[in-house]
N, C-alpha and C positions, 0 to 999 in steps of 0.2 A: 639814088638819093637815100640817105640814112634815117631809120625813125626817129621823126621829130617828138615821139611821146618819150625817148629818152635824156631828153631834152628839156624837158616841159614840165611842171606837175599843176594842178590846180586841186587847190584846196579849202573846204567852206566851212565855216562854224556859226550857229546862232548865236547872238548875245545874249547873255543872260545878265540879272541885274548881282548878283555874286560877282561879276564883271566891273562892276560901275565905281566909279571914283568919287568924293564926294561933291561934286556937279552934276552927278547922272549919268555924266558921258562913258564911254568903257576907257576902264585906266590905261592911258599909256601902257605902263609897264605889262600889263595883263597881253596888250599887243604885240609890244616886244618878244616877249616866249611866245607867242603863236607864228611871229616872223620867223624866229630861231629853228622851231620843230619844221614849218615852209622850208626852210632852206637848208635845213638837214635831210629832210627826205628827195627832195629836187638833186644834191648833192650826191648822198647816197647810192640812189639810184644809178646817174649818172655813173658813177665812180665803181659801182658795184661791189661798196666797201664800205665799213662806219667814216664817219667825218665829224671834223671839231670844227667850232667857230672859231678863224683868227681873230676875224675882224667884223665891225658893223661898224663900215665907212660911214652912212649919212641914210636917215631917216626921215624923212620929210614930211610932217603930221600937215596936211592941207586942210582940212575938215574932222571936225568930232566924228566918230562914230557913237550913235545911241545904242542902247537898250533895246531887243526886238528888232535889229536889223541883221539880214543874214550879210557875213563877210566873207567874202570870197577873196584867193590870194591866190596871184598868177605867177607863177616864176618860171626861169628861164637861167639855163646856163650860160652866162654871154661873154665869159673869158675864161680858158683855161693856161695854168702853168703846167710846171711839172709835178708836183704834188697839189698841188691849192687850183680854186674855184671861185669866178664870182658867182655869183646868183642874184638877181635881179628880181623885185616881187612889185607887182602893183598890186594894190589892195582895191576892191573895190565892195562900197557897200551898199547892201539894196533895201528899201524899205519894202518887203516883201506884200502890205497893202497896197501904198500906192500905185507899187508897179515902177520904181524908179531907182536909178542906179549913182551912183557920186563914187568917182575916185578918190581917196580922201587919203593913200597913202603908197610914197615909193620905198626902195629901201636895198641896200649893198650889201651882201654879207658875201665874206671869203669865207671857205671854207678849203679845209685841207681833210686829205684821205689818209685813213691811219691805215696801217698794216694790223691786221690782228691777231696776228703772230707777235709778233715784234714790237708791235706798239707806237710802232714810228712811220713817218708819214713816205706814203709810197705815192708812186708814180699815176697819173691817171692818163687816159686814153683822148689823145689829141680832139680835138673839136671840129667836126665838121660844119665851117662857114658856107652857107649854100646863098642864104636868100642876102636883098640888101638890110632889109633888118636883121639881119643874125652880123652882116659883116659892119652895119653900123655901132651894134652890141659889143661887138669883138674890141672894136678900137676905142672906146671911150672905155670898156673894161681896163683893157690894155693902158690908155692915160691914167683911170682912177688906181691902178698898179702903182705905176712910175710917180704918183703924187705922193703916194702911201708911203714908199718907200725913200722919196725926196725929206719930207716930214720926218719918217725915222730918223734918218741922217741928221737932220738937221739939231734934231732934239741930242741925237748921242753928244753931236758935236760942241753942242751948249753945256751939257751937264760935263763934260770932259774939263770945256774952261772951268767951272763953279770949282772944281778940286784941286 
């Protein structure tokens, strides 16, 4: 069985109100770059190399996150290619008084492994699917792939006719 910590990262920040958006809640965007750094290092890691963001397939804001609550961010590697990565993060936030926890966000990032030499994106090391949540991961990775790149298509083929 391979390490699953190479796999895996968790990572937590408090909120602070430098955070907050003009509602109080933490700004979106302020979450977006702490998803981004999540799935850089989860990435990274994995790949044993720097990584770029392709893509941020779908973000799913379920719930605010306030002020004063710790957020925690669980990723996972759940499809690889030959260069590129997804990464999968559930967000979860806890009101550290109460004693309570809310999942309040999901979220898709591709990521691709650069060479550091070369600058250009290299190969990374096949994914072992062990459990049935890794090989559930794998295949809907593997679908939001095939959508991605249906999408692209489809859009090339549009701007092709507009010329």
């Amino acid at each position: 069985m391979s390490d699953i910590k190479e796999k895996t990262i968790i990572m937590s920040e408090i909120m602070t109100p430098d955070m907050a958006n003009f509602t109080g809640n933490v700004h979106g965007g302020y979450l977006l770059s702490f998803l981004d750094k999540v799935a850089y290092a989860c990435a990274a890691r994995y790949a044993s190399c720097p990584c770029v963001t392709l893509s941020v397939d779908q973000v799913f804001f379920k719930e605010p996150i306030y002020v004063g609550e710790l957020v925690t961010c669980l990723a996972s590697i759940n499809y690889v290619g030959k260069t590129s990565m997804e990464v999968g993060i559930k967000v979860i936030a806890e009101d550290i008084k109460a004693r309570t926890k809310r999942h309040t966000n999901t979220s898709y990032f591709t990521m691709v492994a650069i060479d550091e030499t070369t600058k250009r994106p290299c190969q990374v090391p096949p994914l072992a699917v062990e459990t049935e949540i890794e090989k559930r991961r794998f295949e809907e990775g593997k679908m939001r792939k095939e959508l991605r790149l249906q999408f692209r298509q489809a859009h090339l083929d549009r701007k092709k006719q507009q010329i």
